[in-house]
N, C-alpha and C positions, 0 to 999 in steps of 0.2 A: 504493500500500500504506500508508505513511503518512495518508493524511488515513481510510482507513479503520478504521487502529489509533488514530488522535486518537477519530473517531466512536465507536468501540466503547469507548474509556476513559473521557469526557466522560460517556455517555450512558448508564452501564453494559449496553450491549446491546440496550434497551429502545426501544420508540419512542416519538418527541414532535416537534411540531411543529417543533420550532426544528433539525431535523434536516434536511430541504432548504435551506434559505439557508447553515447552516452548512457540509456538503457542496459546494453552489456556490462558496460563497467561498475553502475551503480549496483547492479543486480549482482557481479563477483564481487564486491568488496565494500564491505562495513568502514574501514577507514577513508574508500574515495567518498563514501554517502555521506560519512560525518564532514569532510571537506566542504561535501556539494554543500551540505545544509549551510554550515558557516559562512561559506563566499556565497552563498545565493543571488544576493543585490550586485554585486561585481561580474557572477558569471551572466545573469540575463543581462545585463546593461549591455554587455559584449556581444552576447548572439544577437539583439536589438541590432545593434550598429552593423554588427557584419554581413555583408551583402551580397559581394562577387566571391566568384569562388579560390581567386587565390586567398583573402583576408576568410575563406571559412578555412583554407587550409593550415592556415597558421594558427587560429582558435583551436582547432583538432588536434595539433602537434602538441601547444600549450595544454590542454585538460588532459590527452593522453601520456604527459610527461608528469603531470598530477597523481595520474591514477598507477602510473609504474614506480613510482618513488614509495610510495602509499605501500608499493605491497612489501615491502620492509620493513620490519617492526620496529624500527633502530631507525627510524626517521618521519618525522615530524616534519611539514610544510603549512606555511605561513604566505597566500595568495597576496600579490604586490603590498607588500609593507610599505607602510609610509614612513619612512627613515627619517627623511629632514623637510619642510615645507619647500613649494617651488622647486622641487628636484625631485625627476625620475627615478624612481628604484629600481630594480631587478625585478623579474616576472615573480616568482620566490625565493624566500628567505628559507632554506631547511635547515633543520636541526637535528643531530645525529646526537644520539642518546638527549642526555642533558648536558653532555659536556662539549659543545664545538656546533654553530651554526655560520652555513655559508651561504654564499647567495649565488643562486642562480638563473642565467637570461635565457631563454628560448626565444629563437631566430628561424627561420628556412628561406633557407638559400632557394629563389622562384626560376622558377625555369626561362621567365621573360627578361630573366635580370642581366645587365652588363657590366663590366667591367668600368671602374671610372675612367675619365680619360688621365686621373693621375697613377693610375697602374697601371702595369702590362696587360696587353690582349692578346700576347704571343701564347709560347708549349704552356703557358702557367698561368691561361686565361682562368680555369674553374678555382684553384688556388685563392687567384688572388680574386676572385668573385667572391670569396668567403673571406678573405680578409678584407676588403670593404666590407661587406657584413658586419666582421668583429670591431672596424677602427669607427661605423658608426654609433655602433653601443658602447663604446668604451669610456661615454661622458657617466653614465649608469653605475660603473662599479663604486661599491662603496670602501673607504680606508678602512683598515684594520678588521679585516672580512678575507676569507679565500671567496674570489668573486671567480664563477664558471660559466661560459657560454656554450649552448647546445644548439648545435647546426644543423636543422634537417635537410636533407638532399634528397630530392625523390626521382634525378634521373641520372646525370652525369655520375661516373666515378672520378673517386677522389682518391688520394692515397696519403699516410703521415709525414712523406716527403714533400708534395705537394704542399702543404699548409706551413711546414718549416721553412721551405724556400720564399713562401708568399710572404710569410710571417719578416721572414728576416729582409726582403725589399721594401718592406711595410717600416722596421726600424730605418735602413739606410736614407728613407725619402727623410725621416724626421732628423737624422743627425745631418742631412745636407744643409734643414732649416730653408726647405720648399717652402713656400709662401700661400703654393695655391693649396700643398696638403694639408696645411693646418688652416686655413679658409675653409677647406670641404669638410671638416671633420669638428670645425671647432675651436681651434686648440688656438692657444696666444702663440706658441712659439716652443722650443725643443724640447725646453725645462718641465712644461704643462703635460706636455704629450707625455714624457715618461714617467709623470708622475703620476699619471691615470695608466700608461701601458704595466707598469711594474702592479696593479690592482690585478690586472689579468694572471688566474692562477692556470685556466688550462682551458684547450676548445673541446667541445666534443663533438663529433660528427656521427648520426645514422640515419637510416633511411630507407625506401624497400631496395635500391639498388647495389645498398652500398654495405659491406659488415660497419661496423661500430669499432670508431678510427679516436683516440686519444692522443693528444697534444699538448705537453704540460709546458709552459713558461719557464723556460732559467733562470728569468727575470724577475719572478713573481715574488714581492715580498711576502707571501703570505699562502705558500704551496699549504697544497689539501695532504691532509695527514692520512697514511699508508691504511689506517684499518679504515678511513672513513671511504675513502678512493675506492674500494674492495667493495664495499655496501653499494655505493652508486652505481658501478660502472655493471655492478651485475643484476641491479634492478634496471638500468638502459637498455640493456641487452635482451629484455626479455620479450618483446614484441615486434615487428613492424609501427607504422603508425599510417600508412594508407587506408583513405578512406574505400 
């Protein structure tokens, strides 16, 4: 009865697509129902607004990254926390037992997407298609947090050299102190930029075409700890996420 009165409130009665996955998953799992219940006003607001079907596929990436974290008992999620006024947070905040919460973005890289023109469109066009991804959320991460971004890919393959090589062009444009990249992304100048790139603890990448590809930051002040990494990485792993 529950996950039909969530369906009927969410959805206001109507139908849409995002209606069977949501169904199945409320229906396996007590901790995504108690999620739904909680974010209720936040998840309808979202399916309200979303319309076309790339912005329904990234709502579906987002709730089904909800529901696969959820089946961990050892983690706790917290739907966009408001951190600090007039500033974006992360999609969530998770929290791994009581001791250690991180924050993580969900992204998907669309299949209509290009390369900026301050990156390469050469062999490392898909690459760095996802680090523009990563360098426009990277105003999002918050200090003193392991901050992660999950990259879904629903056709190209990708590989963890690919995202290294993109990664580390993505440092050189910023230690050149380009003018137009930190104009596209935001940033004052080199000092800004690294001081939001070093937030970045690792990417993740999956998808239906692609396995489940990790990418940890060298850089990252604030790397994800080994037993929590272990929890994540094997709750990601456990589905696809096409509709």
């Amino acid at each position: 009865m529950l996950t039909e009165e969530l369906l009927t409130r969410l959805f206001d009665g109507k139908a849409h697509i995002l209606i069977p996955p949501m169904q199945r998953w409320l229906s396996a799992s007590r901790p995504f129902t108690a999620f739904v219940k909680t974010f209720q006003d936040k998840i309808r607001k979202k399916i309200r607004v979303t319309q076309d079907p790339e912005t329904i596929l990234d709502l579906h990436l987002e709730l089904e990254t909800a529901y696969l974290l959820l089946q961990e008992r050892a983690l706790n999620v917290s739907y966009e926390p408001q951190l600090a006024e007039k500033m974006r947070s992360p999609d969530f905040a998770v929290t791994f037992t009581t001791s250690n919460t991180f924050m993580l973005e969900v992204t998907r890289l669309r299949t209509n997407s290009r390369p900026s023109e301050d990156l390469s469109s050469g062999p490392g066009a898909i690459g760095d298609r996802l680090a523009d991804a990563v360098c426009s959320k990277l105003g999002q991460f918050v200090q003193q947090h392991s901050n992660i971004i999950l990259v879904g890919v629903d056709a190209p393959e990708i590989t963890q050299e690919d995202i290294r090589a993109a990664m580390l062009r993505v440092q050189q444009r910023a230690e050149r102190n380009d003018p137009a990249f930190f104009e596209r992304y935001r940033f004052r100048d080199r000092a800004d930029f690294f001081q939001y790139y070093q937030r970045l603890s690792e990417i993740l990448v999956r998808g239906t075409h692609v396995q489940f590809i990790a990418w940890v930051n060298p850089q990252a002040k604030y790397p994800v700890p080994g037993r929590v990494r272990t929890v994540l990485y094997r709750s990601l792993q456990a589905s696809d996420w096409a509709l």
